[in-house]
N, CA, C and O atoms as CSV, one atom per row, in Angstrom:
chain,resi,resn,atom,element,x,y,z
A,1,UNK,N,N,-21.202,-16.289,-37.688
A,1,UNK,CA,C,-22.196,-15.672,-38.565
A,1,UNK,C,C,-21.530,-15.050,-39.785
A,1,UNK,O,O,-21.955,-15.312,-40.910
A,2,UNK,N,N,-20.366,-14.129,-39.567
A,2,UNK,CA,C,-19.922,-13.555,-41.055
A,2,UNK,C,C,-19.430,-14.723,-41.986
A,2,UNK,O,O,-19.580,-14.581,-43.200
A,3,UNK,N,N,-18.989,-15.595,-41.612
A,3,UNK,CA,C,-18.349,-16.735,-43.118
A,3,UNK,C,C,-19.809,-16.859,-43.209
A,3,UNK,O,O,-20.137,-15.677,-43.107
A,4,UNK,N,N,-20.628,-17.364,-43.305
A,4,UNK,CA,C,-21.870,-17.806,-43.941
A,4,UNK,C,C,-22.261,-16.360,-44.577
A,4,UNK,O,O,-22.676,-16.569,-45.717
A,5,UNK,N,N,-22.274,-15.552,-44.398
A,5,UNK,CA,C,-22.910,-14.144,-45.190
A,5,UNK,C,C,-21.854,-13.790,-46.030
A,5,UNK,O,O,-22.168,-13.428,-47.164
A,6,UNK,N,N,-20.516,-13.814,-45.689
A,6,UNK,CA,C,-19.456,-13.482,-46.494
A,6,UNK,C,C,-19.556,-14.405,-47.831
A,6,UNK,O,O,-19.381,-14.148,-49.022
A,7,UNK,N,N,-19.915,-15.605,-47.120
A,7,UNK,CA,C,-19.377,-16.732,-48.495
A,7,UNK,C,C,-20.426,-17.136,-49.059
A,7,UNK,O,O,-20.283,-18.164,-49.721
A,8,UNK,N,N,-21.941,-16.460,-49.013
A,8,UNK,CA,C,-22.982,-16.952,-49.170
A,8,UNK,C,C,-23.310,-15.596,-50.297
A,8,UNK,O,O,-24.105,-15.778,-51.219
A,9,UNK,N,N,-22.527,-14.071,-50.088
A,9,UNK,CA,C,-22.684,-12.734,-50.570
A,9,UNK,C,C,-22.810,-13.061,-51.798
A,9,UNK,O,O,-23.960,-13.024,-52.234
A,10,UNK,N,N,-21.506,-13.552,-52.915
A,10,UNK,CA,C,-21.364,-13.944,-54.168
A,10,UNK,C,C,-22.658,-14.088,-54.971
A,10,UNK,O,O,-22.965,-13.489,-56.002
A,11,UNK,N,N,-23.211,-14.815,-54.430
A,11,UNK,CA,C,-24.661,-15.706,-54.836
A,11,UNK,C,C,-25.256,-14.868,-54.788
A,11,UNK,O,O,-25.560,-14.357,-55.866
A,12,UNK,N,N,-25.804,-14.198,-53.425
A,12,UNK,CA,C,-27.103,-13.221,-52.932
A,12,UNK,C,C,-26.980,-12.168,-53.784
A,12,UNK,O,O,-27.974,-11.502,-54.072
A,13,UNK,N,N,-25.697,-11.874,-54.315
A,13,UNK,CA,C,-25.530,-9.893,-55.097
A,13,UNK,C,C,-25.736,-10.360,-56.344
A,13,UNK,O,O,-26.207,-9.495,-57.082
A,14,UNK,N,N,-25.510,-11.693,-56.991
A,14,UNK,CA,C,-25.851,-11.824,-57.946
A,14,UNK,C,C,-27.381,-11.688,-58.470
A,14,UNK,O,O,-27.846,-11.182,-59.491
A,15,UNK,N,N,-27.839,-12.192,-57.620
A,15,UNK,CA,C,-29.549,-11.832,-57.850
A,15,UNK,C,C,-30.349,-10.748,-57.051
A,15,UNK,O,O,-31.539,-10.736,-56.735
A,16,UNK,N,N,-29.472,-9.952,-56.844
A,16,UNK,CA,C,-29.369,-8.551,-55.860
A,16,UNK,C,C,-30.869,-7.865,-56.511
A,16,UNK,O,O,-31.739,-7.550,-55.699
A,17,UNK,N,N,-31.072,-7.693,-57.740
A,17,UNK,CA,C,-31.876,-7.106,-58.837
A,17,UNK,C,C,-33.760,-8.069,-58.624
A,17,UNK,O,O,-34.870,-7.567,-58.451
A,18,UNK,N,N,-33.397,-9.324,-58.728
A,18,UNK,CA,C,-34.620,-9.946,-58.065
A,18,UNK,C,C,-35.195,-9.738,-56.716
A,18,UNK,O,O,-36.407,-9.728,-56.503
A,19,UNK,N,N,-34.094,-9.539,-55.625
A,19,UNK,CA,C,-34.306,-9.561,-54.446
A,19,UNK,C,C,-34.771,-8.506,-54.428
A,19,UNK,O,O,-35.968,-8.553,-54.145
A,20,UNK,N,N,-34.295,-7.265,-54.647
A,20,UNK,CA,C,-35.240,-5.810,-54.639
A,20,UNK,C,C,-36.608,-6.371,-55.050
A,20,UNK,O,O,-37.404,-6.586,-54.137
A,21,UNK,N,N,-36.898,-6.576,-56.035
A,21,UNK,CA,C,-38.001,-6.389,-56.885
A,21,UNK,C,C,-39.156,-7.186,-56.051
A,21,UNK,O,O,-40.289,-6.727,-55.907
A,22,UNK,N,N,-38.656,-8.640,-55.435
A,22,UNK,CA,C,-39.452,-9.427,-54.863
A,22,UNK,C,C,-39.673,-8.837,-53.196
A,22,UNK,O,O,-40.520,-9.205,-52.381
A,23,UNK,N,N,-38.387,-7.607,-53.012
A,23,UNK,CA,C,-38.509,-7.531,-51.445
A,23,UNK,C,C,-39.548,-6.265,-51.795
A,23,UNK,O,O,-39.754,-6.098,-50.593
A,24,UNK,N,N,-40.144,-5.523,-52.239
A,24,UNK,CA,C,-40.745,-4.436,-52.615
A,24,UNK,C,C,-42.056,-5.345,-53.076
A,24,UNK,O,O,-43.064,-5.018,-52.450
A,25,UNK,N,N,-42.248,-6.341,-53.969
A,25,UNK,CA,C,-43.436,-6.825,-53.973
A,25,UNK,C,C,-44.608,-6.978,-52.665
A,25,UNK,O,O,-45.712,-6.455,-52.515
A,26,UNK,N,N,-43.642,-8.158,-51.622
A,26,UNK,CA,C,-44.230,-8.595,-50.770
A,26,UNK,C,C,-44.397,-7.221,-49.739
A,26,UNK,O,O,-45.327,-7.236,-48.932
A,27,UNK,N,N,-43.579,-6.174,-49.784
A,27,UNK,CA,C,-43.566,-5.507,-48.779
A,27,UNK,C,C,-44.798,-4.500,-49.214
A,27,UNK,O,O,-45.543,-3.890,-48.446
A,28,UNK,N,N,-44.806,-4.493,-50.446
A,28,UNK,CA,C,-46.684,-3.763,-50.661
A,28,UNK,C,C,-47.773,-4.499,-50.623
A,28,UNK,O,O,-48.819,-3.957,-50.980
A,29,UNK,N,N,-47.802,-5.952,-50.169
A,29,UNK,CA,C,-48.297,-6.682,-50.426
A,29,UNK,C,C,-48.968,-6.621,-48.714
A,29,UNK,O,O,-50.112,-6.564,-48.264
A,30,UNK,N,N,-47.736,-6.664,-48.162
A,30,UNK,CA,C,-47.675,-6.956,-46.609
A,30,UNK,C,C,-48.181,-5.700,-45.913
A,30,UNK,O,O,-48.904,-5.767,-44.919
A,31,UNK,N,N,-47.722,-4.378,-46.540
A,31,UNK,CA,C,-47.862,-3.118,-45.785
A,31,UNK,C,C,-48.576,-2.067,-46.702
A,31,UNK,O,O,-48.164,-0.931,-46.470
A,32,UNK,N,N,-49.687,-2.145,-47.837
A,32,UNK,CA,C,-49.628,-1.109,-49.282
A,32,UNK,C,C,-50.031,0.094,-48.908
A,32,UNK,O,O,-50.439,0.893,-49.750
A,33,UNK,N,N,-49.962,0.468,-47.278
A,33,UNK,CA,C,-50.295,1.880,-46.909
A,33,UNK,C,C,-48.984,2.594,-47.325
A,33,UNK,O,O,-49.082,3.761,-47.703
A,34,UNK,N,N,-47.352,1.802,-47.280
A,34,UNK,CA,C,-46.163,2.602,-47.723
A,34,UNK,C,C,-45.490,2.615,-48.726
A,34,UNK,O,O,-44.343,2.970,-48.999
A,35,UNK,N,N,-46.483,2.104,-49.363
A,35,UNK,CA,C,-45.911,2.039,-51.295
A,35,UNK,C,C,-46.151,3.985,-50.959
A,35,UNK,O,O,-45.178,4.734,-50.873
A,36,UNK,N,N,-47.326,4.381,-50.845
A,36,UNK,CA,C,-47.268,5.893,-50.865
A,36,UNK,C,C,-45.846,6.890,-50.332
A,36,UNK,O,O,-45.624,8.099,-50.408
A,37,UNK,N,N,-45.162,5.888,-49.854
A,37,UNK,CA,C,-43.784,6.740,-49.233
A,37,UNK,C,C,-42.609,6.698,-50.298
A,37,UNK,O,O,-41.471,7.167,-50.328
A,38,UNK,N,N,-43.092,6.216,-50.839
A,38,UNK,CA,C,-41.745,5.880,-52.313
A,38,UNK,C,C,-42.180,6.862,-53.376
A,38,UNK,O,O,-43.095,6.667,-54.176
A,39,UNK,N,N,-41.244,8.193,-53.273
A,39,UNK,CA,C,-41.484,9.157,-54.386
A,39,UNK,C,C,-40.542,8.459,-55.368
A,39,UNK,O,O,-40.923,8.366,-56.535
A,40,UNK,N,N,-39.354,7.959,-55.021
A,40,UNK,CA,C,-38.439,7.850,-56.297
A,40,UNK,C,C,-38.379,7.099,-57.198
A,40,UNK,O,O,-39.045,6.156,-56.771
A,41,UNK,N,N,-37.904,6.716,-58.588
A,41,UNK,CA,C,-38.374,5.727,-59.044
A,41,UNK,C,C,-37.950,4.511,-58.343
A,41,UNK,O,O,-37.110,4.645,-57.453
A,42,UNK,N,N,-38.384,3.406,-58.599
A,42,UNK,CA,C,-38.344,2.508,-57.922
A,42,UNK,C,C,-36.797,1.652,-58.341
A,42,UNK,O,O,-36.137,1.089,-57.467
A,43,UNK,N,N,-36.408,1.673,-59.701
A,43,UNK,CA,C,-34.889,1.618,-60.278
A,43,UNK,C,C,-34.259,2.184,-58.569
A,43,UNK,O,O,-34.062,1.544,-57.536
A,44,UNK,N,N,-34.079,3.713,-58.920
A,44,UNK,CA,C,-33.552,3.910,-57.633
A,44,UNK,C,C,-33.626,3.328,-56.201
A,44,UNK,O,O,-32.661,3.019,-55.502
A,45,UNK,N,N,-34.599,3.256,-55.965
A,45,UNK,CA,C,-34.883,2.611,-54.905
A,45,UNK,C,C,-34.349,1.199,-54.770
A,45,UNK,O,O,-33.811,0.879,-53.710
A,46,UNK,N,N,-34.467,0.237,-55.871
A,46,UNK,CA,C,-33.914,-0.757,-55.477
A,46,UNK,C,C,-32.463,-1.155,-55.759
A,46,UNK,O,O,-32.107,-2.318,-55.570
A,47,UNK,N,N,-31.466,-0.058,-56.284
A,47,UNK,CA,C,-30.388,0.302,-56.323
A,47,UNK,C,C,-29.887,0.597,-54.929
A,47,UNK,O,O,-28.971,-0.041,-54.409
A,48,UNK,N,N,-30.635,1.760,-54.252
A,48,UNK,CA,C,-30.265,1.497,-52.786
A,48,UNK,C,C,-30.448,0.272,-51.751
A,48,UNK,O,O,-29.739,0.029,-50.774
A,49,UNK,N,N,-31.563,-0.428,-52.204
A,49,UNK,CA,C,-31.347,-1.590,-51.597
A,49,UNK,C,C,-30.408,-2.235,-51.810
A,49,UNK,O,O,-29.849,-2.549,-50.759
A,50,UNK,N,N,-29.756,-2.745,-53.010
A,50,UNK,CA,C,-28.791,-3.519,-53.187
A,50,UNK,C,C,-27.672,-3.249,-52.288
A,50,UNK,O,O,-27.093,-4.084,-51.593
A,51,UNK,N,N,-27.290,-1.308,-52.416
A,51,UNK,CA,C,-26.084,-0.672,-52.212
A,51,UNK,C,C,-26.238,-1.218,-50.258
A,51,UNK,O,O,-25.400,-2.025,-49.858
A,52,UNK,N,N,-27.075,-0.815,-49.481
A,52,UNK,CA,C,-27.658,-1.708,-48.324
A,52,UNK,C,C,-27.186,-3.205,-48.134
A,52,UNK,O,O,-26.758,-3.712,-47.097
A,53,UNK,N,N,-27.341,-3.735,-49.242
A,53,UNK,CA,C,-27.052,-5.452,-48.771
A,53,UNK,C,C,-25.584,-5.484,-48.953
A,53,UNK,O,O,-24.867,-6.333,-48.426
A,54,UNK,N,N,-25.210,-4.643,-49.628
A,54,UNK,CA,C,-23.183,-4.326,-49.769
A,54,UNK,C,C,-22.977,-4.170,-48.645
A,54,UNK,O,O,-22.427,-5.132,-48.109
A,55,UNK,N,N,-23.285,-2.951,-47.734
A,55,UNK,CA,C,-23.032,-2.877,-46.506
A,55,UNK,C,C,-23.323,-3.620,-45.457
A,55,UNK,O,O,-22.535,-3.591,-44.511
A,56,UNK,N,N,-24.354,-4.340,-45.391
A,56,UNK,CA,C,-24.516,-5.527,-44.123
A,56,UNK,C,C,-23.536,-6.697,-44.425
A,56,UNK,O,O,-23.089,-7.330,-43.469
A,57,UNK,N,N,-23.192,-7.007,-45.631
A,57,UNK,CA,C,-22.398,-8.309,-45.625
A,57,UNK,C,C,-21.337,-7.844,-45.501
A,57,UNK,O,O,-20.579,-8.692,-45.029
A,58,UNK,N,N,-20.531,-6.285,-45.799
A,58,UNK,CA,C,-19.092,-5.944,-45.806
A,58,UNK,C,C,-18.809,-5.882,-44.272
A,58,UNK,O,O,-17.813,-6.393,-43.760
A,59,UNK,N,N,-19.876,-5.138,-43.516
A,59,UNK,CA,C,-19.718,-4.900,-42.355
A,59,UNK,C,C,-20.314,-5.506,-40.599
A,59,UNK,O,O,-20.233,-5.182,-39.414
A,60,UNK,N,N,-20.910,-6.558,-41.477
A,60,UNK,CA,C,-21.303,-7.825,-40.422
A,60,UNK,C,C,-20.565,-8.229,-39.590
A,60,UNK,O,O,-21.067,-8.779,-38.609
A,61,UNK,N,N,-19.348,-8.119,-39.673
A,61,UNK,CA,C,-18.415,-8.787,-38.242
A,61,UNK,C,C,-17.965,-7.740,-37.461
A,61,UNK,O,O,-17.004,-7.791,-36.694
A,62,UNK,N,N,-18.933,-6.452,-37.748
A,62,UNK,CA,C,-18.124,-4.819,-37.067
A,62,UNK,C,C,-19.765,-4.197,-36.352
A,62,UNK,O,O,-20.611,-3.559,-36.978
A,63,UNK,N,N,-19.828,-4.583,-35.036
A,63,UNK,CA,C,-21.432,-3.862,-34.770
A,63,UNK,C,C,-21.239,-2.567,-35.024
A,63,UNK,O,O,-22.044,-1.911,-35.686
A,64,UNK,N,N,-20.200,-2.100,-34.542
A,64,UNK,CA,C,-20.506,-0.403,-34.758
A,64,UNK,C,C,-20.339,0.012,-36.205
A,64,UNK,O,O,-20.523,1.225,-36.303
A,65,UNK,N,N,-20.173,-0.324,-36.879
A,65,UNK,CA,C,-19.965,-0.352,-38.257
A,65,UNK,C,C,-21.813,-0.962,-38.618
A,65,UNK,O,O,-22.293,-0.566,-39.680
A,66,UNK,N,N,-22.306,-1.469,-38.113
A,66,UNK,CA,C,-23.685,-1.960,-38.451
A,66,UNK,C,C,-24.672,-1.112,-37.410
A,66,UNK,O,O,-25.839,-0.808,-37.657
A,67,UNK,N,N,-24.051,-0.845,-36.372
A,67,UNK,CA,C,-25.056,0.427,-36.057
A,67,UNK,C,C,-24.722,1.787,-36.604
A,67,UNK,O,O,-25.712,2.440,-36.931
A,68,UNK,N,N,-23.965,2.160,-36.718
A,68,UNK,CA,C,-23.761,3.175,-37.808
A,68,UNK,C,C,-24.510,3.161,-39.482
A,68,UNK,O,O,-24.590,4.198,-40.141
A,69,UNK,N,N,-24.833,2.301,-39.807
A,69,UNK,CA,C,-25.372,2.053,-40.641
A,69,UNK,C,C,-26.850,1.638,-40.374
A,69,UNK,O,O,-27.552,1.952,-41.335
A,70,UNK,N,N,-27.409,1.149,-39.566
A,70,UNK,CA,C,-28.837,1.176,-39.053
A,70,UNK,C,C,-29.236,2.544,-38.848
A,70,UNK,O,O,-30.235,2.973,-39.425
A,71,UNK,N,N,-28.445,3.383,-37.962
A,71,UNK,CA,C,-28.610,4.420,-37.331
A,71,UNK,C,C,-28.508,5.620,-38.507
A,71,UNK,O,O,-28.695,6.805,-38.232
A,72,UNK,N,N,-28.250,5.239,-39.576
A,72,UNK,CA,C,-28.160,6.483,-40.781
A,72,UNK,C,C,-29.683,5.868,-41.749
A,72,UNK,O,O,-30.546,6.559,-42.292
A,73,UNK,N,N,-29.589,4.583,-41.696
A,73,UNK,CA,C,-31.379,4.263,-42.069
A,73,UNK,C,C,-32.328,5.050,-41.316
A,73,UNK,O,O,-33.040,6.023,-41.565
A,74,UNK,N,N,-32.109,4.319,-40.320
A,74,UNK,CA,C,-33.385,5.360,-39.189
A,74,UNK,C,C,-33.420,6.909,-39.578
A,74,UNK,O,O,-34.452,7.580,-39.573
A,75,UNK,N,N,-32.437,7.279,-39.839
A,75,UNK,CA,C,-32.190,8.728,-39.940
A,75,UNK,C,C,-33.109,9.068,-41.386
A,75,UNK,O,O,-33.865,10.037,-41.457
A,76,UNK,N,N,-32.927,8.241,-42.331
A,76,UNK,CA,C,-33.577,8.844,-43.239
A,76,UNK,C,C,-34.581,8.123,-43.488
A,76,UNK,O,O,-34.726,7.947,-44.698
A,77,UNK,N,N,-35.666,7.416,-42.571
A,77,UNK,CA,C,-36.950,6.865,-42.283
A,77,UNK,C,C,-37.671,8.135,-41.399
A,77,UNK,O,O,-38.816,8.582,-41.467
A,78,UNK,N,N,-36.814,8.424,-40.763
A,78,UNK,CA,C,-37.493,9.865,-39.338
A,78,UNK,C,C,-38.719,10.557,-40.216
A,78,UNK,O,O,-38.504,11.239,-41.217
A,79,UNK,N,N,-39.625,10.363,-39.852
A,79,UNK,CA,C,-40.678,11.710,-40.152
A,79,UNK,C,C,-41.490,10.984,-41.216
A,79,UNK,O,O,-42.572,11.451,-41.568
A,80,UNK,N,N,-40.762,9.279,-42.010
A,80,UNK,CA,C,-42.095,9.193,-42.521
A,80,UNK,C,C,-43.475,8.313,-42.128
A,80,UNK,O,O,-44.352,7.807,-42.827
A,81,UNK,N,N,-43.200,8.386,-40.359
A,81,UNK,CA,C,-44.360,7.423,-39.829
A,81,UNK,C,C,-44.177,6.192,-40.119
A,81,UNK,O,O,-45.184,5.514,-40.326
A,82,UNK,N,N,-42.945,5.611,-40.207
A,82,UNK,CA,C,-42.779,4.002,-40.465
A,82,UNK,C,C,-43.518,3.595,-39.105
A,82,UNK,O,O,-43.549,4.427,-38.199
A,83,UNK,N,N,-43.946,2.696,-38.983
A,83,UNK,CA,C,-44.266,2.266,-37.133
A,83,UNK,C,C,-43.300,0.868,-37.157
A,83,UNK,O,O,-42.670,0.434,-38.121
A,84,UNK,N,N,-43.390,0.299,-35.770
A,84,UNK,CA,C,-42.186,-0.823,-35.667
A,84,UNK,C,C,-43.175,-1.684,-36.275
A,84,UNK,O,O,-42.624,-2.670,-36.763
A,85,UNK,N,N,-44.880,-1.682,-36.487
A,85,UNK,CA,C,-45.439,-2.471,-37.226
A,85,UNK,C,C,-45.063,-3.012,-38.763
A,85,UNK,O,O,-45.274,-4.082,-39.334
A,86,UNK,N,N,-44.623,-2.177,-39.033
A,86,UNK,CA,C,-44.299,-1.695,-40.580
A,86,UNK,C,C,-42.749,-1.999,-40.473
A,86,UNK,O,O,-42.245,-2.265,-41.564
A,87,UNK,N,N,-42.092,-2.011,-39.651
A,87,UNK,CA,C,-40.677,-2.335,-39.999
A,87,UNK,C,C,-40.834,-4.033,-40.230
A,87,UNK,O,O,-40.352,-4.701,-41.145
A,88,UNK,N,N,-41.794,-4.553,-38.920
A,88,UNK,CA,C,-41.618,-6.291,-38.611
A,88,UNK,C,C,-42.100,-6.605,-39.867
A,88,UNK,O,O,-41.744,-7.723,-40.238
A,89,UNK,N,N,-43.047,-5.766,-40.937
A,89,UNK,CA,C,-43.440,-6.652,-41.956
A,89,UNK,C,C,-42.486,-5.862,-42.826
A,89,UNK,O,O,-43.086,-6.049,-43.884
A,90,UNK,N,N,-41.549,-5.193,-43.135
A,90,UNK,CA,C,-40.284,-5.537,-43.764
A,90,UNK,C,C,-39.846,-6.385,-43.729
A,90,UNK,O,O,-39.585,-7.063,-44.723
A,91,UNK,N,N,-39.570,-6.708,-42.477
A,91,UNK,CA,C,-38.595,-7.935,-42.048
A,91,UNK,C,C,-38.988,-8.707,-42.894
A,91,UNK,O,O,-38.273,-9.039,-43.840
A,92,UNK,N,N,-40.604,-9.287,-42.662
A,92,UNK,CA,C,-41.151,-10.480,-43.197
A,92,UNK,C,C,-41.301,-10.399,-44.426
A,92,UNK,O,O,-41.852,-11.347,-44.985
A,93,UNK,N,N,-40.883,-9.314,-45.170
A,93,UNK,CA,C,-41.070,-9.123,-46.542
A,93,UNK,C,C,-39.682,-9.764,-47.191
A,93,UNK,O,O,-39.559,-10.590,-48.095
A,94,UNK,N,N,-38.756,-9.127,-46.450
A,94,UNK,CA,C,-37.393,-9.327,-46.683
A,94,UNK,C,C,-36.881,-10.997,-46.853
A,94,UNK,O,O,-36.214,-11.523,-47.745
A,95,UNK,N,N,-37.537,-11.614,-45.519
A,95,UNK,CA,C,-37.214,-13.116,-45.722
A,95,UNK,C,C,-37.890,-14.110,-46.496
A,95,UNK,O,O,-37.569,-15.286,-46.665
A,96,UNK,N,N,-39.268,-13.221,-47.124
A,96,UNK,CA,C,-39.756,-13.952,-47.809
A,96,UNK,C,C,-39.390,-13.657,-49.143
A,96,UNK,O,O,-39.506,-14.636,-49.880
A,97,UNK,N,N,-38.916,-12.453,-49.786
A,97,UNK,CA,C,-38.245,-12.439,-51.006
A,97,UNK,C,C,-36.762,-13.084,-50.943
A,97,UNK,O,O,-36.229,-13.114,-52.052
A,98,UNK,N,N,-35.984,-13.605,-49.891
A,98,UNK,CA,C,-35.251,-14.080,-49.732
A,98,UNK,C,C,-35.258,-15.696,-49.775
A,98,UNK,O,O,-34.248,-16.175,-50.291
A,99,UNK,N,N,-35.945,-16.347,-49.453
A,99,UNK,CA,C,-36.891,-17.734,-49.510
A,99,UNK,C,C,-37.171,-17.786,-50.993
A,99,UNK,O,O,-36.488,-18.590,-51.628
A,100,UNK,N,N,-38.075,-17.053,-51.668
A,100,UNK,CA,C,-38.506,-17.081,-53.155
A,100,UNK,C,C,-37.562,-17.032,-54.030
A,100,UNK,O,O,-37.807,-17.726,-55.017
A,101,UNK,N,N,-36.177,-16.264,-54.066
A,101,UNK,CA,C,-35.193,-15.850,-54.478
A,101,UNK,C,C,-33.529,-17.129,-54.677
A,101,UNK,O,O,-32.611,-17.438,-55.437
A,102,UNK,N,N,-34.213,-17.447,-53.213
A,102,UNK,CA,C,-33.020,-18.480,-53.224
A,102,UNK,C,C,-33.294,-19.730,-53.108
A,102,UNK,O,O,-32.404,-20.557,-53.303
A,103,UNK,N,N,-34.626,-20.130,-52.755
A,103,UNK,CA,C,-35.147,-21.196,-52.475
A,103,UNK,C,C,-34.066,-22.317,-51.670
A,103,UNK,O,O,-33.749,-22.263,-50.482
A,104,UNK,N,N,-33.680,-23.179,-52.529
A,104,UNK,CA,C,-32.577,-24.230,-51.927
A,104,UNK,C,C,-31.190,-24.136,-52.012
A,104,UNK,O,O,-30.303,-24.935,-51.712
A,105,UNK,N,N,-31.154,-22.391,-52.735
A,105,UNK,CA,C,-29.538,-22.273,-52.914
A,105,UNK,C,C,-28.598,-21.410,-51.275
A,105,UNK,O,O,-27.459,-20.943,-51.260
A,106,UNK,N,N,-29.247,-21.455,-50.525
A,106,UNK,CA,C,-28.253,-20.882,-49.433
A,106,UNK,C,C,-28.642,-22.326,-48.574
A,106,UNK,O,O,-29.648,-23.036,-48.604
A,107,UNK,N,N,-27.028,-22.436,-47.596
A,107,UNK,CA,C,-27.441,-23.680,-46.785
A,107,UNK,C,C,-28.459,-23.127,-45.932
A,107,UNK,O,O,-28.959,-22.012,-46.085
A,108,UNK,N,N,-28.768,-24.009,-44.962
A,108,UNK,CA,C,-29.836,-23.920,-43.059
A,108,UNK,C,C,-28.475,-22.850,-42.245
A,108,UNK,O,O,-28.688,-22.018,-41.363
A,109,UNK,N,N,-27.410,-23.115,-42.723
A,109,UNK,CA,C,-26.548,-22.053,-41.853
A,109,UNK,C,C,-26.562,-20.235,-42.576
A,109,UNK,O,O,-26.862,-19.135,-42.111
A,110,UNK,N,N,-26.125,-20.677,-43.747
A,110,UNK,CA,C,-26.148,-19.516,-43.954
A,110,UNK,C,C,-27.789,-18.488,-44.138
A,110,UNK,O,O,-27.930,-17.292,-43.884
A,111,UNK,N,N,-28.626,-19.274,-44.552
A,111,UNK,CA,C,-29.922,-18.564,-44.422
A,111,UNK,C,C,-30.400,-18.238,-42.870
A,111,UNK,O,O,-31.118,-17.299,-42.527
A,112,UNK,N,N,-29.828,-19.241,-42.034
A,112,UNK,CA,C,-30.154,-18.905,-40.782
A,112,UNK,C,C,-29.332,-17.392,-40.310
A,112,UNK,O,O,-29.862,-16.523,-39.617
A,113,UNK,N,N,-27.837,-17.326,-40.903
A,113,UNK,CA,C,-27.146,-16.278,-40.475
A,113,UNK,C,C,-27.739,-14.669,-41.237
A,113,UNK,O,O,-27.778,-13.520,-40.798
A,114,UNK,N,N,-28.068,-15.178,-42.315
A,114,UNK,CA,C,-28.515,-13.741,-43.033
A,114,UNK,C,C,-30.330,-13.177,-42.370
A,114,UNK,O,O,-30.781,-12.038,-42.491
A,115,UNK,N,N,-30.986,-14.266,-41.761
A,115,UNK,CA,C,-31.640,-13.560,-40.962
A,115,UNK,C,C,-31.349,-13.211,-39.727
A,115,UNK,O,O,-32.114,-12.443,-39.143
A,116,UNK,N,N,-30.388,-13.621,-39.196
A,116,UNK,CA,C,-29.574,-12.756,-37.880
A,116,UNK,C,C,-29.261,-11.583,-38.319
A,116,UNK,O,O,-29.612,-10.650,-37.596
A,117,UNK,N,N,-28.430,-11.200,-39.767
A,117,UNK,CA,C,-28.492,-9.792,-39.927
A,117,UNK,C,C,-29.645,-9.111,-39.863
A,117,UNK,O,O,-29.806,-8.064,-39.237
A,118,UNK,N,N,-30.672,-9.834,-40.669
A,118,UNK,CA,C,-31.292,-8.858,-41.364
A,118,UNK,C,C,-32.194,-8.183,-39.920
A,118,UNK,O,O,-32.664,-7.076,-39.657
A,119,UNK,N,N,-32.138,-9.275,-39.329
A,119,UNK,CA,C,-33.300,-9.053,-37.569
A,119,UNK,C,C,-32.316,-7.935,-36.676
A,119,UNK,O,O,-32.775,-7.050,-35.954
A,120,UNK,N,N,-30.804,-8.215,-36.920
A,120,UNK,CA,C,-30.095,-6.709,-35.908
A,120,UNK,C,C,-30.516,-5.272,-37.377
A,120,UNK,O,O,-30.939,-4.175,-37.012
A,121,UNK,N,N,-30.405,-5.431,-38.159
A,121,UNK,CA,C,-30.587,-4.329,-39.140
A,121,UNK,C,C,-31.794,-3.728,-38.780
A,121,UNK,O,O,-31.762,-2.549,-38.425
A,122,UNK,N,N,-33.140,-4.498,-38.820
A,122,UNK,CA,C,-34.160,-4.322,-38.899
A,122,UNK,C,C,-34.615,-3.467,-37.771
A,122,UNK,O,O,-35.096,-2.337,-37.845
A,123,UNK,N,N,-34.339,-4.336,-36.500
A,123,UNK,CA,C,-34.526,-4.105,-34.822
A,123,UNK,C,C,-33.793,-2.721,-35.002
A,123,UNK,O,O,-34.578,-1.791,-35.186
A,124,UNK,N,N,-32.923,-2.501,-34.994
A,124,UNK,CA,C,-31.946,-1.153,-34.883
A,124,UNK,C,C,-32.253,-0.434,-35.516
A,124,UNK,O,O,-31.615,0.570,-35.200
A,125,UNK,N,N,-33.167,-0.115,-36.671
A,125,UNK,CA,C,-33.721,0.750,-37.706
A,125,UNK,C,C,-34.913,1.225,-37.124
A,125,UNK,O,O,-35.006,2.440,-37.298
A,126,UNK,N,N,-35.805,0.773,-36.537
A,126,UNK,CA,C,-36.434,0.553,-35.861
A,126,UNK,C,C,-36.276,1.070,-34.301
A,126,UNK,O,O,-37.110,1.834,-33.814
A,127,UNK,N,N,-35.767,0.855,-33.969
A,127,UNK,CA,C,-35.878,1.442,-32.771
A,127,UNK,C,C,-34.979,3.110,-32.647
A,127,UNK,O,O,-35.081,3.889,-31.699
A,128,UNK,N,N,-34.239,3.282,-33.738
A,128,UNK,CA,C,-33.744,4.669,-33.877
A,128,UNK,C,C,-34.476,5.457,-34.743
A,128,UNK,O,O,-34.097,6.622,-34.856
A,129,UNK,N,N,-35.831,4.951,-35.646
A,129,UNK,CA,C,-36.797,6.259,-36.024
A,129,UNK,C,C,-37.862,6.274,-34.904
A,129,UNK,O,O,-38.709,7.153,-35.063
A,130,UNK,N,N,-38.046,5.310,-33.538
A,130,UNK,CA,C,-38.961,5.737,-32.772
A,130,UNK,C,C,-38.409,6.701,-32.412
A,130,UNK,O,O,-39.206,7.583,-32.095
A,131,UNK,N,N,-36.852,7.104,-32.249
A,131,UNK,CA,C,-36.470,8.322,-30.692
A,131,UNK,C,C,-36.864,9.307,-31.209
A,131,UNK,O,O,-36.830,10.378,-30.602
């Protein structure tokens, strides 16, 4: 799984700036009860997303290094009523600005591997703002 995300990263950070924009589209699209949870500007916001996709591809071949990093998401999701409903249509937000974004430029391996991240990211984010 990490050579396909490692060697696939180059590409994906390059259009790091679309992928926010399109993963925030669909995800108000999919969920528009939590557009209301986004005080900051959204620049910011999708600055941290990017800074996020730095860390899953740097630290993809290290679980505890990726639960440590799920587990500091969750941390600062706690308290705003995300439900795991609302995480799964992240997810689905995520792979579909990812699909729109890259269309035919990642192989069947590596698109297959970057939703293996994105599903341990997601799952683990998720299950540490239920506790």
């Amino acid at each position: 799984m990490t050579h396909n995300v490692e060697g696939s990263f180059a590409r994906v950070f390059a259009q790091k700036a679309e992928l926010a924009v399109r993963f925030y589209e669909h995800l108000f699209r999919l969920a528009p009860e939590v557009e209301a949870l986004f005080h900051k500007e959204m620049f910011v916001q999708r600055e941290m997303f990017s800074y996020i996709l730095v860390l899953v591809a740097r630290h993809i071949y290290q679980p505890d290094k990726m639960s440590d990093i799920a587990d500091r998401l969750a941390q600062m999701h706690r308290g705003t009523n995300v439900s795991a409903k609302q995480f799964a249509l992240a997810e689905q937000a995520l792979f579909a600005a990812f699909e729109e974004v890259f269309d035919d430029e990642l192989s069947a391996e590596e698109w297959r591997d970057w939703q293996a991240a994105i599903r341990v990211l997601v799952s683990r984010m998720a299950s540490g703002v239920e506790v």
